[in-house]
ZAGUSE-233254 format. One record per residue (C-alpha): x, y, z. Coordinates in steps of 0.1 Angstrom, whole numbers, padded with zeros to 4 digits, always signed. Layout:
ZAGUSE-233254
XYZ/...
END
This chain:
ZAGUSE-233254
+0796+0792+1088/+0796+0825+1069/+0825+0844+1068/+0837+0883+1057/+0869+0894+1055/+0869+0931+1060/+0900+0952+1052/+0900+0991+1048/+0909+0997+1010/+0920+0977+0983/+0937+0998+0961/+0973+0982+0953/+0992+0949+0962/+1012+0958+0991/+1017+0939+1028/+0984+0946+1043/+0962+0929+1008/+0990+0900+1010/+0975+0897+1044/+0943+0895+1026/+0954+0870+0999/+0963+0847+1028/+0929+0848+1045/+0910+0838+1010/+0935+0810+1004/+0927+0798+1043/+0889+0803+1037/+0878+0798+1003/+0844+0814+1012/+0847+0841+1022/+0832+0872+1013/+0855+0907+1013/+0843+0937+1023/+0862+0973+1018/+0856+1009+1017/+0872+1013+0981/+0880+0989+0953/+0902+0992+0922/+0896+0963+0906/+0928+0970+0878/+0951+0971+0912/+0945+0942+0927/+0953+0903+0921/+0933+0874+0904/+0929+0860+0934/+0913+0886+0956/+0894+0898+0919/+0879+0864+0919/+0862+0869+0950/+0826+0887+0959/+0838+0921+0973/+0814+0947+0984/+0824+0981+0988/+0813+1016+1007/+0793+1043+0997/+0824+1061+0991/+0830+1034+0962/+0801+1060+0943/+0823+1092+0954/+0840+1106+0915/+0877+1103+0920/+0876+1075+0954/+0905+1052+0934/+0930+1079+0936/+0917+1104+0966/+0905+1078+0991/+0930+1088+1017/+0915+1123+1017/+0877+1111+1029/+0890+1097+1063/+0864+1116+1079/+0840+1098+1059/+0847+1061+1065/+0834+1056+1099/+0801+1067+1084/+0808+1045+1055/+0822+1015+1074/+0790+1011+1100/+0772+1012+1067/+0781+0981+1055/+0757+0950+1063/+0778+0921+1081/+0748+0906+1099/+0747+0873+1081/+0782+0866+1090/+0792+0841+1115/+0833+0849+1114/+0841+0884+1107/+0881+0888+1101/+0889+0925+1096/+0925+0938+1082/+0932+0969+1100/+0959+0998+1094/+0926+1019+1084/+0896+1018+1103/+0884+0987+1090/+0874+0970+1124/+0843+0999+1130/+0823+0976+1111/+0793+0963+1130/+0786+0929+1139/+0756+0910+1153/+0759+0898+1187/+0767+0856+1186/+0794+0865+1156/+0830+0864+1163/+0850+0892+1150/+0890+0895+1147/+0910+0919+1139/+0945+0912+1123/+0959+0948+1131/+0989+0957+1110/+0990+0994+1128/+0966+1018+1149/+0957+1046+1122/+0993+1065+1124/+0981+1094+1109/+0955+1103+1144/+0979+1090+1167/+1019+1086+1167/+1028+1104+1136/+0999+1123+1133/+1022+1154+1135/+1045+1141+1108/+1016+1139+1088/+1000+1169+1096/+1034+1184+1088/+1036+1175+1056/+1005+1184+1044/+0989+1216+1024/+0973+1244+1046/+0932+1230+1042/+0948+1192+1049/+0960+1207+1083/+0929+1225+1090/+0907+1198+1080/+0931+1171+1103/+0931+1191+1130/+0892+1197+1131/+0884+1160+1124/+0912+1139+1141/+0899+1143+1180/+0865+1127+1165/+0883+1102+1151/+0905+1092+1178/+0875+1088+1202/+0855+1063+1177/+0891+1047+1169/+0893+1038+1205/+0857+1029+1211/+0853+1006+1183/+0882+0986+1194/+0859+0971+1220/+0833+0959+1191/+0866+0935+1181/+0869+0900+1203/+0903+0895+1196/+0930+0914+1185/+0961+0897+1166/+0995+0922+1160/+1018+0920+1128/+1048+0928+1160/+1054+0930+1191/+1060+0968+1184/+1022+0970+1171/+1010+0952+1200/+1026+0977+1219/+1009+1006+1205/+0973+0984+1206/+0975+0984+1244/+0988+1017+1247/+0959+1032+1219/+0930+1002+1227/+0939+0991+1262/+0936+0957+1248/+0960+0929+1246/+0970+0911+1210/+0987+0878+1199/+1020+0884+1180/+1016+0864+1147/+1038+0880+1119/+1025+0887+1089/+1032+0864+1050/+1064+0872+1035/+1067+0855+1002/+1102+0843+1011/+1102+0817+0983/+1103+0844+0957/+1135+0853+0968/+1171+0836+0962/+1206+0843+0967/+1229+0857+0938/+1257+0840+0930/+1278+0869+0933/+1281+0905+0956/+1281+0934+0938/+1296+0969+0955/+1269+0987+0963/+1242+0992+0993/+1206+0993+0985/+1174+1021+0999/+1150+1002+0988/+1112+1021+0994/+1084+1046+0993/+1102+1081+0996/+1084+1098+1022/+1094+1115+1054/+1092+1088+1076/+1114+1063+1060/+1145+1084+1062/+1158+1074+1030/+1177+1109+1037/+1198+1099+1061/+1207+1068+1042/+1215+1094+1014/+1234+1119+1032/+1254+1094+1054/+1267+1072+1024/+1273+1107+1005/+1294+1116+1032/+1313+1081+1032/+1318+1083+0996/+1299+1048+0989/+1281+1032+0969/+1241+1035+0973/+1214+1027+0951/+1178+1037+0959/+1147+1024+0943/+1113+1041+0948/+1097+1070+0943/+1080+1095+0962/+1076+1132+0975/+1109+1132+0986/+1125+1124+0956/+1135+1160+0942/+1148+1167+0981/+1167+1138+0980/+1188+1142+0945/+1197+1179+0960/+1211+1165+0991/+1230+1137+0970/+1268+1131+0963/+1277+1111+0935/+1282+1081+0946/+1242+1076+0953/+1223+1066+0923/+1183+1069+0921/+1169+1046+0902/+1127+1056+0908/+1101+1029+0909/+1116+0997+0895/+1092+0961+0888/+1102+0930+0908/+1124+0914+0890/+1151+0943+0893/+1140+0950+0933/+1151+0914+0934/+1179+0914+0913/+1194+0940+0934/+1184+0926+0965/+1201+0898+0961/+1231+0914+0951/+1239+0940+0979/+1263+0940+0999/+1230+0950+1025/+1201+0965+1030/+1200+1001+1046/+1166+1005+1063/+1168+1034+1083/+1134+1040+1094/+1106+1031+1120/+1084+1006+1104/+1056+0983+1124/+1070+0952+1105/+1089+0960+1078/+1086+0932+1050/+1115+0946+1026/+1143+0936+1057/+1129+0899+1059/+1128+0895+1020/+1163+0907+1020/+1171+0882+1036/+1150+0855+1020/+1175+0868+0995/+1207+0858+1017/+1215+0894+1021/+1221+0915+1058/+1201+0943+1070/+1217+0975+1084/+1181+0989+1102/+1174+1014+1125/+1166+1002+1160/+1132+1003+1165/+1096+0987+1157/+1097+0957+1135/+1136+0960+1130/+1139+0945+1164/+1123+0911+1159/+1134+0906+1123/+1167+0916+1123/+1171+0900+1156/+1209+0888+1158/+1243+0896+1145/+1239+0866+1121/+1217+0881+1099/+1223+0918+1105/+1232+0950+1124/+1208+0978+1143/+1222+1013+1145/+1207+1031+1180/+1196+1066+1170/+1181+1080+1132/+1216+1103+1131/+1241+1100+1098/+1272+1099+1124/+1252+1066+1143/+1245+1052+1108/+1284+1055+1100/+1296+1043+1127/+1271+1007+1116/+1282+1004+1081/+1320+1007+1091/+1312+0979+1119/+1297+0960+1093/+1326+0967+1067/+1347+0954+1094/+1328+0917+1101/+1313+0916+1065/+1327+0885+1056/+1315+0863+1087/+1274+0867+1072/+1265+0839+1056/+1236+0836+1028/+1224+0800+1034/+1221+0809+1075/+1203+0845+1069/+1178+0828+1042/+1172+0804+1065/+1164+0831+1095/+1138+0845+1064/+1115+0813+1068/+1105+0821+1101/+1081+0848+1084/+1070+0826+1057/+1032+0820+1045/+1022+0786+1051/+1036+0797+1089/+1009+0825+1088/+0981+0805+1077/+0993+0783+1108/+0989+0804+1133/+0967+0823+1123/+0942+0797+1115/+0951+0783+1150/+0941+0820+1166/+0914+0824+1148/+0897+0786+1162/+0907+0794+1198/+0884+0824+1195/+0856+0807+1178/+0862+0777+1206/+0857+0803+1232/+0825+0817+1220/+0814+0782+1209/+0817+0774+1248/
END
């Protein structure tokens, strides 16, 4: 059996190409297809393996402008030649499943999001970007949403990273997906043997992650926050700052986890489909503070391992972190870890690997 592993662009080492690492380690031959490839970005592992990129590979400037050629990857996708391939598994939060398959293949998708930026925050997107980005999004993205929505029915099966993403596939696709939460590497992660006095925003500082709120609410409490990332909020965010909130820009691993372990919690205070940074807190022994809504609900899904504030406002926000001040000491580190190894690897490869032979079963009979 032949098998491809398609996922939209591999460009960095973030959740959607640990997805990716999983799939080669659960089928060592399989072939990876994408639309763009930076071979400097990516791990050994996926670097070891044949990968076959898009004409938009050939485009001067596609490692660092890919994002801007959306209206090119449908065009680009349907390009590439799948037809020798029995198993087709593509990784989705782009358009990766518009590839086309040959009828007698199976092909599932492992959807980690619809495209946000055509459907629910295509407005926040829009928003934020520069005056030919609007005009260009708003001249392209009806086209894209109807081939968005009719290539979902060239996929068999879908699979969801959440609940919350399975959601949005029926409400996007009309089509129904298995829940099976994506890797989280909680082995990386361990409990300090000591609390320091500070919270942790720990991110990408964009819009949509409301790292503001975290700022302004803690500036207004007079505590103690430390963000790490970097982003185009950045300059907004040290303007809106008190001094008690300390910016420490993009940071390697070793002091994300340092610091993880070492909260007091972990403010996440925006909508995420998953969410991996709450769950490796936790692998770390640490509480999450989140915002109530997408992958927040499932992972932090009890008052053992953390608390959900009910709407994105600093005065809701408060009113968590004083609730939180006032129970702090009944959290324990060994039972929140322990919560973490529900979203561990070798559980993904399970279940996955069990989805993925149900659907070849089915087509098989």
């Amino acid at each position: 059996m032949k098998i491809a592993i398609v996922h939209y662009w591999l460009v960095t080492m973030r959740g959607g190409e640990k997805v990716v690492e999983e799939l080669c380690r659960m089928y060592p031959e399989a072939d990876i297809f994408t639309l763009v490839c930076d071979p400097d970005k990516i791990s050994p592992l996926l670097k070891s393996r044949k990968i076959t990129t898009s004409l938009l590979q050939k485009i001067p400037g596609a490692k660092r402008h890919y994002t801007k050629m959306l209206p090119l990857m449908p065009m680009a996708l349907e390009e590439l030649d799948l037809q020798d391939y029995d198993l087709i598994i593509s990784s989705e939060s782009g358009p990766a499943k518009g590839v086309i398959t040959r009828p007698g293949s199976v092909h599932v998708c492992y959807c980690h999001s619809p495209m946000r930026y055509i459907w629910d925050h295509y407005h926040i997107y829009r928003r934020e970007a520069g005056l030919l980005a609007r005009g260009v999004m708003t001249l392209t993205a009806p086209a894209l949403r109807t081939w968005d929505v009719t290539t979902a029915a060239r996929v068999d099966a879908f699979a969801a990273n959440s609940s919350h993403v399975a959601d949005r596939i029926r409400r996007f696709y009309r089509r129904d997906a298995t829940v099976i939460h994506p890797p989280v590497a909680v082995d990386d992660f361990q409990p300090a043997p000591s609390v320091g006095d500070f919270y942790l925003c720990a991110g990408q500082l964009v819009p949509y992650k409301r790292a503001d709120l975290a700022v302004r609410a803690f500036s207004a409490m007079n505590k103690r926050l430390v963000v790490i990332g970097e982003g185009s909020q950045m300059k907004d965010l040290k303007q809106i700052a008190g001094p008690t909130i300390e910016f420490l820009g993009y940071q390697p691993f070793d002091v994300l986890r340092d610091h993880l372990a070492r909260c007091k919690a972990l403010i996440f205070p925006g909508e995420e489909d998953f969410g991996i940074l709450p769950v490796e807190a936790m692998a770390s022994g640490r509480p999450v503070i989140a915002y109530d809504a997408g992958g927040a609900r499932e992972t932090v899904s009890n008052e053992d391992v953390g608390l959900r504030f009910a709407e994105q406002t600093e005065a809701s926000l408060i009113d968590a972190v004083q609730r939180f001040e006032a129970m702090a000491d009944r959290f324990d580190p060994v039972r929140i870890r322990r919560h973490s190894q529900e979203y561990s690897a070798s559980l993904f490869r399970e279940r996955m690997g069990r989805f993925v032979d149900e659907q070849l079963a089915r087509r098989a009979g």
